[in-house]
PDB file of the backbone (N, CA, C, O) and the ligand in Angstrom, with CONECT records:
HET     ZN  A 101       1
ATOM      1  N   UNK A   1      -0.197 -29.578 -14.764  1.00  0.00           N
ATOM      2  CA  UNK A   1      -0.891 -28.279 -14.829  1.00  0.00           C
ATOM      3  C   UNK A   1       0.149 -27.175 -14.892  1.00  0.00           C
ATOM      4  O   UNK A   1       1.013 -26.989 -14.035  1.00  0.00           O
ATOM      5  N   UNK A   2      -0.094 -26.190 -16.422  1.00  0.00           N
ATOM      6  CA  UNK A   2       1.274 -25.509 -16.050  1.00  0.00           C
ATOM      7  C   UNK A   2       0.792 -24.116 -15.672  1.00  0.00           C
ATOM      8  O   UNK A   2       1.621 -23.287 -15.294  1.00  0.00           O
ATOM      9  N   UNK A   3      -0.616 -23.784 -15.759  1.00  0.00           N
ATOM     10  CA  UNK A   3      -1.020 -22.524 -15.566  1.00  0.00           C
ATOM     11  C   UNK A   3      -1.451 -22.554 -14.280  1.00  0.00           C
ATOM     12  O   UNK A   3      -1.917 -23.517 -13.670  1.00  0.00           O
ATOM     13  N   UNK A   4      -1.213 -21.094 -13.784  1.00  0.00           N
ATOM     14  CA  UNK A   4      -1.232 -21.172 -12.103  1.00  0.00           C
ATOM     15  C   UNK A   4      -2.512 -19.889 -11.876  1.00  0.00           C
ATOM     16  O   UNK A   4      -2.698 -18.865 -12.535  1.00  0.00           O
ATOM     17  N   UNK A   5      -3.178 -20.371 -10.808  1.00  0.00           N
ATOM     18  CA  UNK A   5      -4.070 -19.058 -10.108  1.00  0.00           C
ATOM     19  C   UNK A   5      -3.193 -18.006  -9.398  1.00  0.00           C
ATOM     20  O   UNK A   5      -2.232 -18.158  -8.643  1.00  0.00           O
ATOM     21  N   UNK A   6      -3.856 -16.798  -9.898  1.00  0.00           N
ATOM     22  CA  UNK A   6      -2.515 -16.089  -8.779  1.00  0.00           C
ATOM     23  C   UNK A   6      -3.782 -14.733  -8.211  1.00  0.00           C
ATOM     24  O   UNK A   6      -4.763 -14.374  -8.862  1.00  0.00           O
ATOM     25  N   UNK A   7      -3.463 -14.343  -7.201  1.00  0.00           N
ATOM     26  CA  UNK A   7      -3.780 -12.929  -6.576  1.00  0.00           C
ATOM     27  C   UNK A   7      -2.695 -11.885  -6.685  1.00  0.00           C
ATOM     28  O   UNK A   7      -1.872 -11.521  -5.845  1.00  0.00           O
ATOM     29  N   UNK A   8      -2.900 -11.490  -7.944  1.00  0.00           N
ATOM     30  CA  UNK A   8      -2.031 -10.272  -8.341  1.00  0.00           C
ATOM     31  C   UNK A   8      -2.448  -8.885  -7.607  1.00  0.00           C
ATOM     32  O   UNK A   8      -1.725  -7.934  -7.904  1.00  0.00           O
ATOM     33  N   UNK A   9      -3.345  -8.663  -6.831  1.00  0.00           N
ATOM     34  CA  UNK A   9      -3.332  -7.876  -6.014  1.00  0.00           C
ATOM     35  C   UNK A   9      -2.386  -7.921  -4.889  1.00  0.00           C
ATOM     36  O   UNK A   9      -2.039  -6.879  -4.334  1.00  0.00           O
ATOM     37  N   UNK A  10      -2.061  -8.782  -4.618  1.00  0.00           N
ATOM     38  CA  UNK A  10      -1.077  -9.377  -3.761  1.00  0.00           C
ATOM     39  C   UNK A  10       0.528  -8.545  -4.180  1.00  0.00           C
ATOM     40  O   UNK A  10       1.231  -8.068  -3.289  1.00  0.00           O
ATOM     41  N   UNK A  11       0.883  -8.492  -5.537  1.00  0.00           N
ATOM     42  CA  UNK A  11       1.995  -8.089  -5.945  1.00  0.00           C
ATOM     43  C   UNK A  11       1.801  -6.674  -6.582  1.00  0.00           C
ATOM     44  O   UNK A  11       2.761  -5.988  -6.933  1.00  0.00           O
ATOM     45  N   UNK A  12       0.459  -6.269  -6.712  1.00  0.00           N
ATOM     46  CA  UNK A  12       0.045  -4.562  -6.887  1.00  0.00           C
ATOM     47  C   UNK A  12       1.194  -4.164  -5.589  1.00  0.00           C
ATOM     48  O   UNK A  12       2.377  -3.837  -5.499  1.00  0.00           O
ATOM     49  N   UNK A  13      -0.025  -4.431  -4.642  1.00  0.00           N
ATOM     50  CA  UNK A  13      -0.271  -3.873  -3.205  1.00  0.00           C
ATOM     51  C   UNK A  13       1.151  -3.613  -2.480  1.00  0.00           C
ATOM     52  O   UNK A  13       1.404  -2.824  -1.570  1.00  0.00           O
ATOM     53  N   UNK A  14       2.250  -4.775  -3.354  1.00  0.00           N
ATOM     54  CA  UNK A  14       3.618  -5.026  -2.831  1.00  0.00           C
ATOM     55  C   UNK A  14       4.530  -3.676  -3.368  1.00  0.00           C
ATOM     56  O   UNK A  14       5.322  -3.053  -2.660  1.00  0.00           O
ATOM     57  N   UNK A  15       4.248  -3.420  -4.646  1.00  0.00           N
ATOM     58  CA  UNK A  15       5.260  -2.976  -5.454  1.00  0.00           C
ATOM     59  C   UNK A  15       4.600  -1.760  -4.962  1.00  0.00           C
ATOM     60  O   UNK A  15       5.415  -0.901  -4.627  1.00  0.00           O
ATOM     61  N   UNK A  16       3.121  -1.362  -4.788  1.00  0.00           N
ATOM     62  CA  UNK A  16       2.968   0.176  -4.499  1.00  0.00           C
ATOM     63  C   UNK A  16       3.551   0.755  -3.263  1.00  0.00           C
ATOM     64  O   UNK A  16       4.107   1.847  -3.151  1.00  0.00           O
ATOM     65  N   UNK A  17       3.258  -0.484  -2.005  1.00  0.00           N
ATOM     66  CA  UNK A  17       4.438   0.038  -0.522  1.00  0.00           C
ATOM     67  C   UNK A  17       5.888   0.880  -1.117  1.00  0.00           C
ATOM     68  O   UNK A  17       6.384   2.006  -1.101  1.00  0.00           O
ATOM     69  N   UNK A  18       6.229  -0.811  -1.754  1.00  0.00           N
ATOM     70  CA  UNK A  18       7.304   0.046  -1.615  1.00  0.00           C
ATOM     71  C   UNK A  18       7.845   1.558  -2.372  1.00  0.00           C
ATOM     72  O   UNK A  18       8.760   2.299  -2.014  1.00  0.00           O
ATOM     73  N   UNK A  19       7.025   1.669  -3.390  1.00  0.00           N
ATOM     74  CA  UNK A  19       6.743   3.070  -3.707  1.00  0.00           C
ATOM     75  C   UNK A  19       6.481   4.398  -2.959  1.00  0.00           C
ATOM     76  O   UNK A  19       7.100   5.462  -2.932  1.00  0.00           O
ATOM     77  N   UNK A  20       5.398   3.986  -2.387  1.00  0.00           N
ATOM     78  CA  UNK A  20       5.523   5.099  -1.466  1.00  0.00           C
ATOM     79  C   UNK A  20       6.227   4.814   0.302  1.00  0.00           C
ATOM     80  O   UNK A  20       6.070   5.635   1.205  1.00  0.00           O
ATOM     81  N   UNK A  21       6.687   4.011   0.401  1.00  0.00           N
ATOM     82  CA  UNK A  21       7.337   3.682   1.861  1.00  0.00           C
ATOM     83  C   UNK A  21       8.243   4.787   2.649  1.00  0.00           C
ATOM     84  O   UNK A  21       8.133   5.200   3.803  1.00  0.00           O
ATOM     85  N   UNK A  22       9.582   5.268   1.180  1.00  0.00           N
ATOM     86  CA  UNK A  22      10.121   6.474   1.616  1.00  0.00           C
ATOM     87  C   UNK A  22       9.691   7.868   1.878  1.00  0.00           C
ATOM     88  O   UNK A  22      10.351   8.748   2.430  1.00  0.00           O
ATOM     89  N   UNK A  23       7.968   7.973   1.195  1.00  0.00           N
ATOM     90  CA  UNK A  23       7.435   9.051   1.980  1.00  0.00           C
ATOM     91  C   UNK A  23       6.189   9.080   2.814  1.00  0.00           C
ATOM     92  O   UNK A  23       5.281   9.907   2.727  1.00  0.00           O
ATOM     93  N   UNK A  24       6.272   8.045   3.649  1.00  0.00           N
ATOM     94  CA  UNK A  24       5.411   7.771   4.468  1.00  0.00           C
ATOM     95  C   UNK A  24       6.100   7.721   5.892  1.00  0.00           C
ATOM     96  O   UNK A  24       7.057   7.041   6.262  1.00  0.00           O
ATOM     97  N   UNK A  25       5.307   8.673   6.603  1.00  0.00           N
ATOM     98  CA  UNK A  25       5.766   8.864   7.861  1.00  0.00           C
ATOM     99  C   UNK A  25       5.387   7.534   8.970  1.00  0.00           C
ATOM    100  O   UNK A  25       4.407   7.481   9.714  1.00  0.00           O
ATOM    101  N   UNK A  26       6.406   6.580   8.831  1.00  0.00           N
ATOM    102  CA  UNK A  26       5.758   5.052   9.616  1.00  0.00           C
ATOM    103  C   UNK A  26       6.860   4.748   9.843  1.00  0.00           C
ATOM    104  O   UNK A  26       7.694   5.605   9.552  1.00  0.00           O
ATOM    105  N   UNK A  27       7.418   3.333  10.493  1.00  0.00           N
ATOM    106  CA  UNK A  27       8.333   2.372  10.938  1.00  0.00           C
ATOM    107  C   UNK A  27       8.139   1.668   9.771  1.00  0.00           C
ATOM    108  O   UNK A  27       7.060   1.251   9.350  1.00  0.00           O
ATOM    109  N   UNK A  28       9.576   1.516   9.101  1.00  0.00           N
ATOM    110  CA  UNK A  28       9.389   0.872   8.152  1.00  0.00           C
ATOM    111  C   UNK A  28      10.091  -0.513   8.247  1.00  0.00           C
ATOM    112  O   UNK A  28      10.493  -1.119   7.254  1.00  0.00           O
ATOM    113  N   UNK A  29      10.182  -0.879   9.287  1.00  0.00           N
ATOM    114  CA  UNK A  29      10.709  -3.085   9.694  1.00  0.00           C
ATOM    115  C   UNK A  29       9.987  -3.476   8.856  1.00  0.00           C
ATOM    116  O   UNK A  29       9.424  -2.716   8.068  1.00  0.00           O
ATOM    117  N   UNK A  30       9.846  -4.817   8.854  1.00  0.00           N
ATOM    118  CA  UNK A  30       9.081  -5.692   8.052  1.00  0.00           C
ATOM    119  C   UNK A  30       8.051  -5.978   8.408  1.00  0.00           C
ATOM    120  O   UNK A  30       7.024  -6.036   7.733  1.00  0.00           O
ATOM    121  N   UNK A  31       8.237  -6.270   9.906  1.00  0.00           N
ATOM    122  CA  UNK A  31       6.795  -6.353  10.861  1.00  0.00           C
ATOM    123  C   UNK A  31       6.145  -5.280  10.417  1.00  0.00           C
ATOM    124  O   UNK A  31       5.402  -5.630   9.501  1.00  0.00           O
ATOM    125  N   UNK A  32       6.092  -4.449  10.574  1.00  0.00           N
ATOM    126  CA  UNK A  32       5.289  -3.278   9.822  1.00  0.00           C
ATOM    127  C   UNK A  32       4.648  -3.285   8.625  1.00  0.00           C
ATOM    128  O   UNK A  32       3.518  -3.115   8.167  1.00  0.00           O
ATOM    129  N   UNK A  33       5.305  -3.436   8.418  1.00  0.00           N
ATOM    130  CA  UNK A  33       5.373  -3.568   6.218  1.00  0.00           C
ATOM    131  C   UNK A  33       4.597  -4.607   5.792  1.00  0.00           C
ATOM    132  O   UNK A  33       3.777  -4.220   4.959  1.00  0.00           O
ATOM    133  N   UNK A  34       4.519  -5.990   6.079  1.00  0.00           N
ATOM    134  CA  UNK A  34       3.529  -6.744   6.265  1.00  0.00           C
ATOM    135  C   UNK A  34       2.450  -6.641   6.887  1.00  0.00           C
ATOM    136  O   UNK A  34       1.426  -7.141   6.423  1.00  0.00           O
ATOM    137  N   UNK A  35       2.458  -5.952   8.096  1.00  0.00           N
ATOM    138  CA  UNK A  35       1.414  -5.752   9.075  1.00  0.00           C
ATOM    139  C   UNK A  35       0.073  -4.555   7.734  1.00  0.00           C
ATOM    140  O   UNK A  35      -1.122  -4.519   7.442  1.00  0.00           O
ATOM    141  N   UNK A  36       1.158  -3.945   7.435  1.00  0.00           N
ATOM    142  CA  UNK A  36       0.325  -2.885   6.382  1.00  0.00           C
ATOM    143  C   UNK A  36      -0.183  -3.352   5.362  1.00  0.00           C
ATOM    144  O   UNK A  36      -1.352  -3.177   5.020  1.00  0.00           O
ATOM    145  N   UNK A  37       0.835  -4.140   4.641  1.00  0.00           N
ATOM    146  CA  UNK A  37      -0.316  -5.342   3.146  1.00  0.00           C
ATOM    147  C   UNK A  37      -0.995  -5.996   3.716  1.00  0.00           C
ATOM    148  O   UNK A  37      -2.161  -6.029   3.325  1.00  0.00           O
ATOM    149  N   UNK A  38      -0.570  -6.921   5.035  1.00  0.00           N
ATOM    150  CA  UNK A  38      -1.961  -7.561   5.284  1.00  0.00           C
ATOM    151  C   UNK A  38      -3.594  -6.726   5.433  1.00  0.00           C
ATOM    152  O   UNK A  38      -4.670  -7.129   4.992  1.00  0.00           O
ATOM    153  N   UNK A  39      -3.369  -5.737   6.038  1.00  0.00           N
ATOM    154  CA  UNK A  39      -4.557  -4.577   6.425  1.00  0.00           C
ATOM    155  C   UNK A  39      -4.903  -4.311   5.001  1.00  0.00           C
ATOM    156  O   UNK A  39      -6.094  -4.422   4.710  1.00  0.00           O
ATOM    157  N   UNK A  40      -4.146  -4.011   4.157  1.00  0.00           N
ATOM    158  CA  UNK A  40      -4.471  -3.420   2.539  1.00  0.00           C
ATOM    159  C   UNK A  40      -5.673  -4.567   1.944  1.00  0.00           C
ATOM    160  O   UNK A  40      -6.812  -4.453   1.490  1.00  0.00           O
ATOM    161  N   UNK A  41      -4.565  -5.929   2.274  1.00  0.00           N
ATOM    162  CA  UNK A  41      -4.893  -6.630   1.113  1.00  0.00           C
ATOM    163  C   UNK A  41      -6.524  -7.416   1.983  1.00  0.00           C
ATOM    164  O   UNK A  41      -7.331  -8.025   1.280  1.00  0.00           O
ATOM    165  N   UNK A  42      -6.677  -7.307   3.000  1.00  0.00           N
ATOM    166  CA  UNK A  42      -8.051  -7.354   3.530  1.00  0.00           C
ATOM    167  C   UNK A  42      -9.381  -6.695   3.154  1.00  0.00           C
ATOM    168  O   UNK A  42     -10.547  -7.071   3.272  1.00  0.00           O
ATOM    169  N   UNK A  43      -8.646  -5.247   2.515  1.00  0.00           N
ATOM    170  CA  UNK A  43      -9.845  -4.317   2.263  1.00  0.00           C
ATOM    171  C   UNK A  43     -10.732  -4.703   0.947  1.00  0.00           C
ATOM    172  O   UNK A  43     -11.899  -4.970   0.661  1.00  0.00           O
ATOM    173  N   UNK A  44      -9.701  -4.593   0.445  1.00  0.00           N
ATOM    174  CA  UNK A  44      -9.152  -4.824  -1.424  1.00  0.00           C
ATOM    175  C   UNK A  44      -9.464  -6.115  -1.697  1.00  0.00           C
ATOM    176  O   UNK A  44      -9.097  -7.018  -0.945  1.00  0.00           O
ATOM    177  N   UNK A  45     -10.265  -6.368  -2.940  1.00  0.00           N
ATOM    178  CA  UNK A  45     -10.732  -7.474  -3.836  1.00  0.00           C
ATOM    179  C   UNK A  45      -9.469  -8.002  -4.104  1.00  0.00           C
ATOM    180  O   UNK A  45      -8.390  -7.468  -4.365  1.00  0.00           O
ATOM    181  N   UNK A  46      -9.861  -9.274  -3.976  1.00  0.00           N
ATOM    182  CA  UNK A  46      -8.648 -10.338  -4.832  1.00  0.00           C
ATOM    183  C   UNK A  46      -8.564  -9.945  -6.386  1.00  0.00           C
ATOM    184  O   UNK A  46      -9.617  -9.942  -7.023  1.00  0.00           O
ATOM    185  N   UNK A  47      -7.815  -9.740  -6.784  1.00  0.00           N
ATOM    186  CA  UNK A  47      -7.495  -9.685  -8.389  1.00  0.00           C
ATOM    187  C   UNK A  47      -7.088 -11.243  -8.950  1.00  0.00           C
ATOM    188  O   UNK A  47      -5.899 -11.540  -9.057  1.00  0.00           O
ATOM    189  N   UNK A  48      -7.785 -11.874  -9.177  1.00  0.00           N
ATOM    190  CA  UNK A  48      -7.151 -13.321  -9.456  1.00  0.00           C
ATOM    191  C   UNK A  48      -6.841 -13.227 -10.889  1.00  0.00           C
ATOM    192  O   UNK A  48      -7.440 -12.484 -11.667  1.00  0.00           O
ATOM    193  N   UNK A  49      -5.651 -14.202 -11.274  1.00  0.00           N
ATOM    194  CA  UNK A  49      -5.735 -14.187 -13.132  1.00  0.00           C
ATOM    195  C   UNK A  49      -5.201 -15.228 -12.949  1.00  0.00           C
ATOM    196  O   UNK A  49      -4.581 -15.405 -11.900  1.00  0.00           O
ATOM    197  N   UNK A  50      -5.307 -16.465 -14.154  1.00  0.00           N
ATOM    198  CA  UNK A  50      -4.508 -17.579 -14.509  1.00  0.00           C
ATOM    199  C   UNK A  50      -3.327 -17.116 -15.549  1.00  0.00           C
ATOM    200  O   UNK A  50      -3.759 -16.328 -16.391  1.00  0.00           O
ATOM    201  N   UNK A  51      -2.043 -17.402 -15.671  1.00  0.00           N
ATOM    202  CA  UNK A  51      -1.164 -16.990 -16.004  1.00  0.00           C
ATOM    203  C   UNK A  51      -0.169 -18.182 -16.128  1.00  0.00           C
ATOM    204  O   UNK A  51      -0.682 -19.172 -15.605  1.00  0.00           O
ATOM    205  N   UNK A  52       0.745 -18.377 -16.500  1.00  0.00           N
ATOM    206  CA  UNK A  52       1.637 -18.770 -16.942  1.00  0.00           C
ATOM    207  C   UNK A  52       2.835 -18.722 -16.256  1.00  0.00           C
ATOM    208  O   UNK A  52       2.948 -17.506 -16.106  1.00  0.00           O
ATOM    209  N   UNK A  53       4.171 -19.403 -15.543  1.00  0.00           N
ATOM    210  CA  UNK A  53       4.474 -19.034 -14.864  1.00  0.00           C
ATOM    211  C   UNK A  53       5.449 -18.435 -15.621  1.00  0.00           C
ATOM    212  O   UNK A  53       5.790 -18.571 -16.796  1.00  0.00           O
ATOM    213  N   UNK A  54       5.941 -17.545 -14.452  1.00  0.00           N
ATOM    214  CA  UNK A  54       7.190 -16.115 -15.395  1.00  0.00           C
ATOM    215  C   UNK A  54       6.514 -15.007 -15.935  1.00  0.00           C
ATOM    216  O   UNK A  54       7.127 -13.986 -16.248  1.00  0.00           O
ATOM    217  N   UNK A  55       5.164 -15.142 -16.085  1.00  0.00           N
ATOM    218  CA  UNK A  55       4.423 -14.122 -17.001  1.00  0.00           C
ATOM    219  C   UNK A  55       3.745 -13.456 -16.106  1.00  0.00           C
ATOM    220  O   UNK A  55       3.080 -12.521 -16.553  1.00  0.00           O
ATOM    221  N   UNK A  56       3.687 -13.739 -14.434  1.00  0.00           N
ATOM    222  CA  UNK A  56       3.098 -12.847 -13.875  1.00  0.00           C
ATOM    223  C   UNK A  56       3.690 -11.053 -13.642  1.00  0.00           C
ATOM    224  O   UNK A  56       2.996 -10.036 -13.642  1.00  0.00           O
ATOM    225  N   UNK A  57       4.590 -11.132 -13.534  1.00  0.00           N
ATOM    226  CA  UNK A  57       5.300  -9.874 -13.357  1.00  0.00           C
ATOM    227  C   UNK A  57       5.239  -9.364 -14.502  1.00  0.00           C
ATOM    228  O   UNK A  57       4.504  -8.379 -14.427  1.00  0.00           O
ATOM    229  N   UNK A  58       5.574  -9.489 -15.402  1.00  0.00           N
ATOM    230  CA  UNK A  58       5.106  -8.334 -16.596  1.00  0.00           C
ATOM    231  C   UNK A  58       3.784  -7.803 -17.002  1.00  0.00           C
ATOM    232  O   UNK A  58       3.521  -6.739 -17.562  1.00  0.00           O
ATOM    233  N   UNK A  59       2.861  -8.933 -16.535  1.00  0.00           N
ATOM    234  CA  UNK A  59       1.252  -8.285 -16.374  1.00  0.00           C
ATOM    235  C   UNK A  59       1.051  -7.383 -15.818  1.00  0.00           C
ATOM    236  O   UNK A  59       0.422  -6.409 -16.234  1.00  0.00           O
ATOM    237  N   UNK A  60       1.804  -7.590 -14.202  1.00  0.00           N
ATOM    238  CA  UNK A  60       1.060  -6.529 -13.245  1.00  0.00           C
ATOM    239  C   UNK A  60       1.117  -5.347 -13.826  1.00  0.00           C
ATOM    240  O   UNK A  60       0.001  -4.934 -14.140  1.00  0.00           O
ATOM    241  N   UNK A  61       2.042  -4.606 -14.104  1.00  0.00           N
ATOM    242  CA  UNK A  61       1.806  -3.448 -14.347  1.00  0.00           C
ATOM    243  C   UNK A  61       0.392  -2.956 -14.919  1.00  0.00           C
ATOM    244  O   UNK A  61      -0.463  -2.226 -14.418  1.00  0.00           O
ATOM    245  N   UNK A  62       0.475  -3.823 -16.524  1.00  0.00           N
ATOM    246  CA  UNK A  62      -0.653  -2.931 -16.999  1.00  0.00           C
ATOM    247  C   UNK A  62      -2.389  -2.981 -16.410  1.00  0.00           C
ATOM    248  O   UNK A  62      -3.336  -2.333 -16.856  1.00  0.00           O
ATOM    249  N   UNK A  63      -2.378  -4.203 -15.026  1.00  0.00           N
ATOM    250  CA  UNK A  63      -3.128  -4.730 -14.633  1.00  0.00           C
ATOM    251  C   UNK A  63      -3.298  -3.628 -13.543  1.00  0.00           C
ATOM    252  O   UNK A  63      -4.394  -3.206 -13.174  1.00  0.00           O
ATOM    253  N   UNK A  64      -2.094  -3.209 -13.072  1.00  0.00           N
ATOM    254  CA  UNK A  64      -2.572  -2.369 -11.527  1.00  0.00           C
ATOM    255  C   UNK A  64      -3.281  -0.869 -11.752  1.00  0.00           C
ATOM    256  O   UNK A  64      -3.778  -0.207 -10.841  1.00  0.00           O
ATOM    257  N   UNK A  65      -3.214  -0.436 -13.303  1.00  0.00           N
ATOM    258  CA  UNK A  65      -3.358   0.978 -13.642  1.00  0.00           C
ATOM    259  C   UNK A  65      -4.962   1.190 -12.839  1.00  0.00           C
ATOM    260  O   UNK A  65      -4.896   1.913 -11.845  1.00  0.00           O
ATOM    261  N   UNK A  66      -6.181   0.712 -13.126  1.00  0.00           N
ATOM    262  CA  UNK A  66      -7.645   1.342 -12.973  1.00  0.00           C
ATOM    263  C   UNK A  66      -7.414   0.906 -10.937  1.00  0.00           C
ATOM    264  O   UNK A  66      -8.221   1.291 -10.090  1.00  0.00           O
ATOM    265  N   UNK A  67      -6.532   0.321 -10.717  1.00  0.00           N
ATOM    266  CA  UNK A  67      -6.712   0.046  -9.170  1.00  0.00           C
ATOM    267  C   UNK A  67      -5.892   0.624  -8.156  1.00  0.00           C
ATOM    268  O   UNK A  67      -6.059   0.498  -6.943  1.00  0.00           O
ATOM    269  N   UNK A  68      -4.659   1.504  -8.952  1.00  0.00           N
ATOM    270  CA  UNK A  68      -3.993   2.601  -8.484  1.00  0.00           C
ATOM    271  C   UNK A  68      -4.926   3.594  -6.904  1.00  0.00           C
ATOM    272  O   UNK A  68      -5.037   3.563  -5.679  1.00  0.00           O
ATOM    273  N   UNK A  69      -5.175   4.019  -7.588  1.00  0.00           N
ATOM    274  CA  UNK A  69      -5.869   5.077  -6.307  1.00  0.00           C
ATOM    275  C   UNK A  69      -6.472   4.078  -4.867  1.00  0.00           C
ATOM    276  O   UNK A  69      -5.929   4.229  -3.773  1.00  0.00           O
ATOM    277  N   UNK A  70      -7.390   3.291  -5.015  1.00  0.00           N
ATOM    278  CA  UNK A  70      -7.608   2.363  -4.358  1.00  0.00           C
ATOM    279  C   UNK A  70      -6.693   1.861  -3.417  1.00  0.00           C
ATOM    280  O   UNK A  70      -6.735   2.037  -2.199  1.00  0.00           O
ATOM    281  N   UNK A  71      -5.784   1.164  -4.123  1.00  0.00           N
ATOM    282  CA  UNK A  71      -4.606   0.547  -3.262  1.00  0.00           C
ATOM    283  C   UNK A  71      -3.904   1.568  -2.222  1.00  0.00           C
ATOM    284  O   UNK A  71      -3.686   1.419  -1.020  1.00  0.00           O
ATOM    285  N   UNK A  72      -3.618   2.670  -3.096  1.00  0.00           N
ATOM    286  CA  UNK A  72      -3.070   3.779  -2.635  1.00  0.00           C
ATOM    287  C   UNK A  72      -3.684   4.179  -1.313  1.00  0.00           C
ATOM    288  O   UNK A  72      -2.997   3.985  -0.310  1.00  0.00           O
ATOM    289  N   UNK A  73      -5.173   4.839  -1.143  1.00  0.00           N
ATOM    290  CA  UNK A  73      -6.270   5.010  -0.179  1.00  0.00           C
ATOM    291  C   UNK A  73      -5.947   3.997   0.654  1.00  0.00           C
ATOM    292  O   UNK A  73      -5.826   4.331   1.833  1.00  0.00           O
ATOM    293  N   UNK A  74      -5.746   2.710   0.360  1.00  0.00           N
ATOM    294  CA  UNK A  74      -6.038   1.698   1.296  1.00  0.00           C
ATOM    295  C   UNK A  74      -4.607   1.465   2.201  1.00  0.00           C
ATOM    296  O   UNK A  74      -4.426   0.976   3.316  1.00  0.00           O
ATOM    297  N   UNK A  75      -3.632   2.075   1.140  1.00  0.00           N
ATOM    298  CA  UNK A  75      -2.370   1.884   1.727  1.00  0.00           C
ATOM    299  C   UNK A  75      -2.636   3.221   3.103  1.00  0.00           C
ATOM    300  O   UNK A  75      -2.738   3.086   4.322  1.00  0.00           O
ATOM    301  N   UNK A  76      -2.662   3.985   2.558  1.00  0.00           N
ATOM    302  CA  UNK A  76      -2.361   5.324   3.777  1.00  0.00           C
ATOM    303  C   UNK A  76      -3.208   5.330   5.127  1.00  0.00           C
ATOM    304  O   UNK A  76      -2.955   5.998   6.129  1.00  0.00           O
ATOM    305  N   UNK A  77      -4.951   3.870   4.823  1.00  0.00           N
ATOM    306  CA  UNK A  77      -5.333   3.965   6.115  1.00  0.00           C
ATOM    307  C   UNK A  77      -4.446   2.656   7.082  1.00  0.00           C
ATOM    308  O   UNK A  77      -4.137   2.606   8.272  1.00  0.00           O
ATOM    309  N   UNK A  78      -4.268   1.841   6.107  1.00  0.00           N
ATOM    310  CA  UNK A  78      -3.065   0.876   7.101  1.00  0.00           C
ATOM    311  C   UNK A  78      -2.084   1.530   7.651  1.00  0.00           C
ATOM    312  O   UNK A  78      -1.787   1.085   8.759  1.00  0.00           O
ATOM    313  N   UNK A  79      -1.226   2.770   7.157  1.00  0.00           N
ATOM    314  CA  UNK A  79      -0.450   2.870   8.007  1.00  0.00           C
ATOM    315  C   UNK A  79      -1.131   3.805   8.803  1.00  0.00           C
ATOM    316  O   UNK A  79      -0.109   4.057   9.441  1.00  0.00           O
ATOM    317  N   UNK A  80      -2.019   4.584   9.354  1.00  0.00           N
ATOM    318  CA  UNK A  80      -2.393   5.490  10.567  1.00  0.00           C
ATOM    319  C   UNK A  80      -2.793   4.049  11.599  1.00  0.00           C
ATOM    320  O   UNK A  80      -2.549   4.180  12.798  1.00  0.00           O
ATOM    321  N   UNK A  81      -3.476   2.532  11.059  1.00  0.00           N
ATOM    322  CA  UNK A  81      -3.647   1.664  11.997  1.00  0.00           C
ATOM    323  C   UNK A  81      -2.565   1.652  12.601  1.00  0.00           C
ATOM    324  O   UNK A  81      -2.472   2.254  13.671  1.00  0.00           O
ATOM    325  N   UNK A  82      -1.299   0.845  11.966  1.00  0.00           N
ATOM    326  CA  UNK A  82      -0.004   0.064  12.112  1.00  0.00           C
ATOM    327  C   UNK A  82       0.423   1.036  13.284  1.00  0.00           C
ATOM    328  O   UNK A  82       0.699   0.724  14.442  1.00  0.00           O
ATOM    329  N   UNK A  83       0.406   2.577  12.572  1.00  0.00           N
ATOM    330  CA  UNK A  83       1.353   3.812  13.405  1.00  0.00           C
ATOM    331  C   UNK A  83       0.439   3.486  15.074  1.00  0.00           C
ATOM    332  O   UNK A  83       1.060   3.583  16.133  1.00  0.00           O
ATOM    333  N   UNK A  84      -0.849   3.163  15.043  1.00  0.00           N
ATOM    334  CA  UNK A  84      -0.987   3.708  16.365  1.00  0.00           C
ATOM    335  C   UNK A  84      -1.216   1.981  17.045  1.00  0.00           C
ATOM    336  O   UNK A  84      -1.610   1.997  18.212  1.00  0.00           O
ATOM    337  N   UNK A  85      -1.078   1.025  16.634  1.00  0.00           N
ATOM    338  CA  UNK A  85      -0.805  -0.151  17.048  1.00  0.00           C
ATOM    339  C   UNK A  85      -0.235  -1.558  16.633  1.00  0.00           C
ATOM    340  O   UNK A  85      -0.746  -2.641  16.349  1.00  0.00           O
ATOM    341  N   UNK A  86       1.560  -0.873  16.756  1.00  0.00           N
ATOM    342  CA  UNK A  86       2.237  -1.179  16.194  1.00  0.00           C
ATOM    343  C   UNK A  86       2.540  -2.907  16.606  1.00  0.00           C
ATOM    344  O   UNK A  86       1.902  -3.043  17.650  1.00  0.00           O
ATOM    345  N   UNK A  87       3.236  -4.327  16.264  1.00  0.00           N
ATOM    346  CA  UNK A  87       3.022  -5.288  16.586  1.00  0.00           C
ATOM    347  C   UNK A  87       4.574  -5.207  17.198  1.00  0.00           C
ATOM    348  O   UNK A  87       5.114  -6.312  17.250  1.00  0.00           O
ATOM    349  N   UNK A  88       5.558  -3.844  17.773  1.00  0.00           N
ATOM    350  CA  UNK A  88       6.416  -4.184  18.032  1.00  0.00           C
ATOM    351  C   UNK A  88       6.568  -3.293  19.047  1.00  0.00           C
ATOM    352  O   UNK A  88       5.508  -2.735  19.331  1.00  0.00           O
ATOM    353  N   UNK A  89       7.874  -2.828  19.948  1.00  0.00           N
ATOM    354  CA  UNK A  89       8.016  -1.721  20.319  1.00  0.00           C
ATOM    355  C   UNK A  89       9.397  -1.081  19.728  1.00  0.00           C
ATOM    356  O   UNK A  89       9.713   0.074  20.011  1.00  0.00           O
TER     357      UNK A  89
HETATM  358 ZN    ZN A 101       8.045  -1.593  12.733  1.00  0.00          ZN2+
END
């Protein structure tokens, strides 16, 4: 089987953190940072696609455009969670 299932929301949700990470007022560890895609990617529909392997990353892009804002929204309420119960000290 050479074609794979994938949750490309999974790699939206990734590439938009780190987009906005440097202007987001949060702890930015990893514990965090995960703690925040996991919360995202809970809200947010699976985006599944069968793909090819190697060919996922050049999709996403034109795939994440109509789900932009969304992710975004979903990103900024994970971090007011994370900020006020953080999994670290
Ligand atoms: Zn942290």
């Amino acid at each position: 089987m050479s074609a794979l299932v994938k949750n490309i929301m999974e790699k939206m949700v990734e590439d938009k953190l780190e987009q906005m990470l440097p202007g987001l007022n949060c702890c930015k560890c990893d514990t965090c940072k995960t703690d925040i895609l996991c919360y995202s990617l809970n809200r947010l529909k699976p985006k599944y696609v069968s793909t090819e392997q190697g060919e996922l990353l050049s999709r996403v892009d034109s795939v994440s455009i109509p789900y932009s804002t969304a992710i975004m929204t979903e990103i900024a309420a994970a971090v007011e969670i994370v900020k006020k119960n953080p999994h670290h000290h």
